[in-house]
N, C-alpha and C positions, 0 to 999 in steps of 0.2 A: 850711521843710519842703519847697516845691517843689526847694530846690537838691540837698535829702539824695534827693528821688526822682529827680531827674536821674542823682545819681550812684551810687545802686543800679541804677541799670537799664543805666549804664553795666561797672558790674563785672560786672552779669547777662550781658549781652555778652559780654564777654571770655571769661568763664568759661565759656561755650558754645560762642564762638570755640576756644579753649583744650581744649575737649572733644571737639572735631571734628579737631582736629589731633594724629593717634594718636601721630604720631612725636614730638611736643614732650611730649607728658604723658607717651609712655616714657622719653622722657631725664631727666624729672623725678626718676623711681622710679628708673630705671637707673642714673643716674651715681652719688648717693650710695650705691645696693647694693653698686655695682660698684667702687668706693671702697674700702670699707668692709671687701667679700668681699677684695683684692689685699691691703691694708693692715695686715689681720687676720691672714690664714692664711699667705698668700704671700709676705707681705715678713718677712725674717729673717737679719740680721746675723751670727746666729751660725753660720757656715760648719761645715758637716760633710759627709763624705763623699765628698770630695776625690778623682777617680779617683788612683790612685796605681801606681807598679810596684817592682819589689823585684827590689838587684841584690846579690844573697847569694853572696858568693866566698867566704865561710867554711866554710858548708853543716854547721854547728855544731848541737851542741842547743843550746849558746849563743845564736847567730844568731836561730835560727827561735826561741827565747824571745822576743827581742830584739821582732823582724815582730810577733809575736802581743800581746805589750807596745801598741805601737805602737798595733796596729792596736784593741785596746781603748777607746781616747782618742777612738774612733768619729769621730776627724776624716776621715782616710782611710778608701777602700774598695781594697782590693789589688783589681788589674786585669791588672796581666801581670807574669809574672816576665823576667828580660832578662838577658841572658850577659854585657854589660857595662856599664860608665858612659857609654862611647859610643851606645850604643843608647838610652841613656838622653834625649837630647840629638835624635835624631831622633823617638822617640815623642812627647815638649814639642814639637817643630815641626808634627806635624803636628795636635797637640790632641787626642790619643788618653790622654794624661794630663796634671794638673797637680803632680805631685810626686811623687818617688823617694825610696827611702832604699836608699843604696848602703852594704853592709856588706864591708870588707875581709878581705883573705885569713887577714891577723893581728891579726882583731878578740878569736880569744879570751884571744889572748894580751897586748893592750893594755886588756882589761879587766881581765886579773890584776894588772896592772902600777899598774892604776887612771889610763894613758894619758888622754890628753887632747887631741884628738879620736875616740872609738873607731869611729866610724862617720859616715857625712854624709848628712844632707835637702837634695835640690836641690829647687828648686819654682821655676817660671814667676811672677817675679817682677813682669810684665808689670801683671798684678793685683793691685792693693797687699792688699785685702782677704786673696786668699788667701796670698798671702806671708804677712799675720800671722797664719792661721790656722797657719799651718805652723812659724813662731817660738815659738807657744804648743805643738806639738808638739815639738820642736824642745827644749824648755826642760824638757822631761820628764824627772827623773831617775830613773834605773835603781835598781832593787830594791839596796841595800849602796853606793849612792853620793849622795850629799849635793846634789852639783854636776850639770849635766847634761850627757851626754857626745857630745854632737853638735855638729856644724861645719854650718850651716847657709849654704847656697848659691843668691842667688839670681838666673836668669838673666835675661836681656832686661833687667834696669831695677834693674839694682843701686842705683842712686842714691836707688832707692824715690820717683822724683819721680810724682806721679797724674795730670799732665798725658801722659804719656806715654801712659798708659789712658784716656784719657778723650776726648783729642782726637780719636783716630780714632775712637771710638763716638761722637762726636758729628757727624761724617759723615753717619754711620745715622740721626741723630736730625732731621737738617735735613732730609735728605733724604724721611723719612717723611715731616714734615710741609708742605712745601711741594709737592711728587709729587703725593700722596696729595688734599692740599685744593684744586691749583692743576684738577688733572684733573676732581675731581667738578666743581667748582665752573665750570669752561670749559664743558662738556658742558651741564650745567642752564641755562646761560645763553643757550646757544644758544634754547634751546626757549622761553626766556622771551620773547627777541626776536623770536620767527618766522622765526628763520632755517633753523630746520627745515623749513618748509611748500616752499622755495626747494630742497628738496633732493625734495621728493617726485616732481616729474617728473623724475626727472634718473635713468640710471644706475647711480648709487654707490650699490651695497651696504652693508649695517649693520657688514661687517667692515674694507673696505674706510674708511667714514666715522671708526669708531672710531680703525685703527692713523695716518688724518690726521690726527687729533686728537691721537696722545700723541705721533708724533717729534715734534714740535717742544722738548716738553719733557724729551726726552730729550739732548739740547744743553742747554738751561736746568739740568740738575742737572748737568750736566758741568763750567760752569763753576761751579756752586757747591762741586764737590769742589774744585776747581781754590782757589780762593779759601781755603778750611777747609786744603788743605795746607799751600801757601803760608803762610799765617797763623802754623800748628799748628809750623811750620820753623821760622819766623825769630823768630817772638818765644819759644814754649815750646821751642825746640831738639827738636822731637819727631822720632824716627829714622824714616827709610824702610828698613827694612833690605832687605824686598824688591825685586820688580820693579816699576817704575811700568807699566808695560805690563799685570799680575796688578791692580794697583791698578787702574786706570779698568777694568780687564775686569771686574773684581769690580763695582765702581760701576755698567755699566752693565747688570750680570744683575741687579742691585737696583731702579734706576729703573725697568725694565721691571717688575718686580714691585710697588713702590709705585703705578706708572701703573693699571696692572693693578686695584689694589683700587679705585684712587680711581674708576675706569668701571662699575665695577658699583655702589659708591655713587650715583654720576652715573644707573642706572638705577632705583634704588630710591627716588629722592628728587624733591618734588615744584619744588621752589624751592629756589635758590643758599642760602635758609638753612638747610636742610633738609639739603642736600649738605653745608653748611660742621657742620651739627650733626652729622650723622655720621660725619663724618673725625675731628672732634675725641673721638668716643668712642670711635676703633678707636687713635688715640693713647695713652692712658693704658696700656692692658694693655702696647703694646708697648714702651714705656719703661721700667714699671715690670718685667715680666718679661722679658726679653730679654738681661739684663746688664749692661745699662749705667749702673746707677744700685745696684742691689744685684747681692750674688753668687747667679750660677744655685745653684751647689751647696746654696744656704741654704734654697733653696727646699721644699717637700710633693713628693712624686713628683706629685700634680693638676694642681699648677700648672708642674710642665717638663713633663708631658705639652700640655698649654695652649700654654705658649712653644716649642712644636719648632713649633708650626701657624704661630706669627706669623712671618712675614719677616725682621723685625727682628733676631732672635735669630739667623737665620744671616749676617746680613750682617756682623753686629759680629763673629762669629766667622771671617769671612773676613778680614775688614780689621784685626784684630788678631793675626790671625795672619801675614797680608801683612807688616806693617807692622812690626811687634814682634818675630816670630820666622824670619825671612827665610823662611816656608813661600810654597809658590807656588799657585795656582792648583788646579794636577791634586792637591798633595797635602792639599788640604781641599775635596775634589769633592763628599763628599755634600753640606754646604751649599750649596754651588752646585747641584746635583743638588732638593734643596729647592725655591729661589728658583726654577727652572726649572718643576718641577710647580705650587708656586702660582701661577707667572703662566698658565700654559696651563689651570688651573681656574677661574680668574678671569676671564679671557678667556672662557673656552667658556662659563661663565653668563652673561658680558657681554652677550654677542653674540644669546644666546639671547633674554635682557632684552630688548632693545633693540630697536625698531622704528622702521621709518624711515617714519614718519606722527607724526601729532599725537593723544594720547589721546583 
């Protein structure tokens, strides 16, 4: 009996321990909510809505049957029309669409014939997911034909290998996660050790303290793209088609932005476990909506309104655009233009957070 009341008074404990610690009994409720909510609503394989554009040299009642056809299959959303196939080839670069349907000048006349190819689907083949969304369009046959009558085209990654997709979002993925955890978790530490107290008569301002804290690791992610490319070469044969110069630029408008979240975690948490528990919950969202694990398009409009906010979502969009569709820098700016305002918001609460005393 004495043992069973030692160890009732010992989970009494805890469980007041446990009661007092707001942020450990939110992660309790939160992570499986937050699970649950992504898994349920947000995660969806079944790709629709594909921006798309349409290059109609027919200009047919046939044709625009054809578009309307198409566009039924609700896998696509027409997005811009385009004067040629060419244009077609810089809109994919710059990620202003994932798939065309280019209809020729003697489309009506090769569907009387019952020709075969009557028309072509290009699609940013980069994405294997949306590639096969587009083969399942693609595969559609026309009202009085059997067969289907499309020539399906796909760019950046014909070979349809997924390493090609994946290796550079998984850049994004190392990088949120060691950025983001290495930052709170440096910061909380300090304070843990009283190295904080050592800074109270000194000088150094709270902005000043903070940006000494993250270049350092803004080199530490540097070489870890370094390493992830490398790798991503020689063993997956994964293409640079862009400039490495756009590449590390890209890399280091992200780092600054993963730095970014992980110091204002670093203000909000009491203890390095506290910081390491709240990196790892601003993780999931951005894996799982961001792209790199499912296709955005599959998504609820809720939840890409959700993933424009997270970082992640434009990084992988820069660096798969870099990397895959030789686009540069200036021509996928607003992501970058993104990354820029989360870190200067993150920052500016940071700074605000943060005081350069001991609570």
């Amino acid at each position: 009996m004495n043992a069973l009341r030692r160890l009732a008074a010992i989970v009494a404990k805890e469980l007041r321990q446990l009661r007092r610690d707001r942020l450990t009994f939110a992660m309790i409720i939160g992570i499986p909510t937050l699970q649950l909510l992504l898994f349920g609503f947000a995660i969806n394989m079944d790709v629709r809505h594909l921006g798309a554009a349409v290059v109609d040299q027919a200009g047919s009642a046939a044709s625009r049957a054809l578009v309307q056809e198409l566009a039924h299959a609700q896998v696509m959303d027409l997005r811009l029309h385009l004067p040629t196939p060419a244009a077609v080839a810089e809109a994919m670069r710059h990620g202003r669409i994932s798939l065309a349907v280019v209809v020729p000048a003697d489309y009506d006349r090769r569907l009387a014939r019952g020709e075969s190819p009557a028309f072509q689907i290009v699609v940013d083949g980069s994405d294997p997911t949306v590639a096969s969304a587009a083969a399942q369009l693609a595969a559609v046959p026309l009202p009085g034909r059997a067969a289907p009558a499309a020539e399906l085209l796909r760019l950046y990654n014909p070979e349809r290998r997924s390493a090609v997709n994946t290796v550079p979002g998984l850049i994004g993925v190392i990088l949120t996660m060691t950025m983001t955890l290495f930052t709170a978790v440096a910061i909380v530490r300090e304070r843990e050790r009283g190295n904080l107290e050592l800074l109270i008569t000194t000088p150094v301002r709270p902005v000043e303290l903070i940006v000494g804290k993250v270049v350092p690791f803004v080199g530490i992610g540097l070489v870890q793209v370094t390493v992830v490319l490398a790798l991503g070469i020689a063993i997956f044969e994964v293409p640079v088609r862009g400039a490495l110069v756009d590449v590390y630029a890209a890399a280091i408008i992200y780092i600054v932005a993963a730095l970014s979240l992980g110091v204002l975690l670093s203000t909000l948490a009491r203890t390095q476990f506290q910081s390491m528990q709240l990196a790892f919950f601003t993780f999931l969202p951005q894996i799982l909506l961001s792209g790199f694990m499912f296709p955005f398009a599959g998504m609820p409009v809720p939840a890409q309104w959700l993933a424009e906010v997270l970082p992640l979502t434009h990084f992988i969009r820069l660096i798969r655009g870099i990397m895959l569709r030789d686009a540069s820098l200036l021509d996928l700016w607003p992501d970058a233009a993104a990354l820029g305002a989360f870190t200067l918001v993150m920052m500016t609460i940071a700074v605000l957070r943060f005081r350069k005393r001991l609570d």
